[in-house]
N, C-alpha and C positions, 0 to 999 in steps of 0.2 A: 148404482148397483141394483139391479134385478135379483129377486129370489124368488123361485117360485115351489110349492111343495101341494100337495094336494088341496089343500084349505086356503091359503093365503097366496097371497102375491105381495112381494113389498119393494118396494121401491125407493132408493136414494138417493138425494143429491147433493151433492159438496164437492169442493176443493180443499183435502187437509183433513176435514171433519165435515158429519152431515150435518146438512146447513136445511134440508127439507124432506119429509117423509110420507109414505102415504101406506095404505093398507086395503087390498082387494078381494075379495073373497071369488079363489081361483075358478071354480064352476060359474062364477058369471060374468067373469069379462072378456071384453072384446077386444082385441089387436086389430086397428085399423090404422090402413094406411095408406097417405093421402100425397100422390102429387102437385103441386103448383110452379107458374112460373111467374119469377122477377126477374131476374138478368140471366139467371142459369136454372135449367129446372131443377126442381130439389124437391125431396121427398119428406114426407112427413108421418111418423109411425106413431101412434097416440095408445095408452092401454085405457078402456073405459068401462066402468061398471055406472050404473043407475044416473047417469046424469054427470057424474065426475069423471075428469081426464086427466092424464098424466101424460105429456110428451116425453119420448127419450129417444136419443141418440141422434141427435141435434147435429152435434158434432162428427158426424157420422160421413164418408163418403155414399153417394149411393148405393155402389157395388155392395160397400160395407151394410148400408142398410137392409140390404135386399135380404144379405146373408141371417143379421137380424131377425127378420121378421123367420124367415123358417126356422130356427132356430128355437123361438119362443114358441111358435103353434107347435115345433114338433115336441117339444115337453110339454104342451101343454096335454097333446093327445097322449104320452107315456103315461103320465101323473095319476 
């Protein structure tokens, strides 16, 4: 799960219960993301502030991803 609110950005992950957690401060991070290929290209969308990354939506079609990432920058620029 993704939240983001003007200060924070926080991010979790689990199946059932969160199993890992992180905390961003929303004016400085980056949504980057990153193509590669191994047998099918696949994409890769990371949040990063100072040095630390958080991948997400792994599990994600690309179509689905694409929709992601606008998604995120476009609250980020409402926020």
């Amino acid at each position: 799960m993704i939240t983001l609110d003007p200060v924070h950005t926080r991010i979790e992950k689990g199946a059932q219960r969160i199993d890992q957690r992180w905390e961003f401060q929303t004016p400085w991070i980056q949504i980057l993301e990153e193509s590669y290929v191994v047998h099918n290209s696949r994409r890769m969308l990371t949040i990063r502030m100072n040095g630390e990354f958080v991948e997400v939506g792994s599990f994600l079609a690309n179509s689905e991803m694409g929709e992601l990432v606008f998604q995120l920058k476009d609250c980020i620029i409402h926020i």
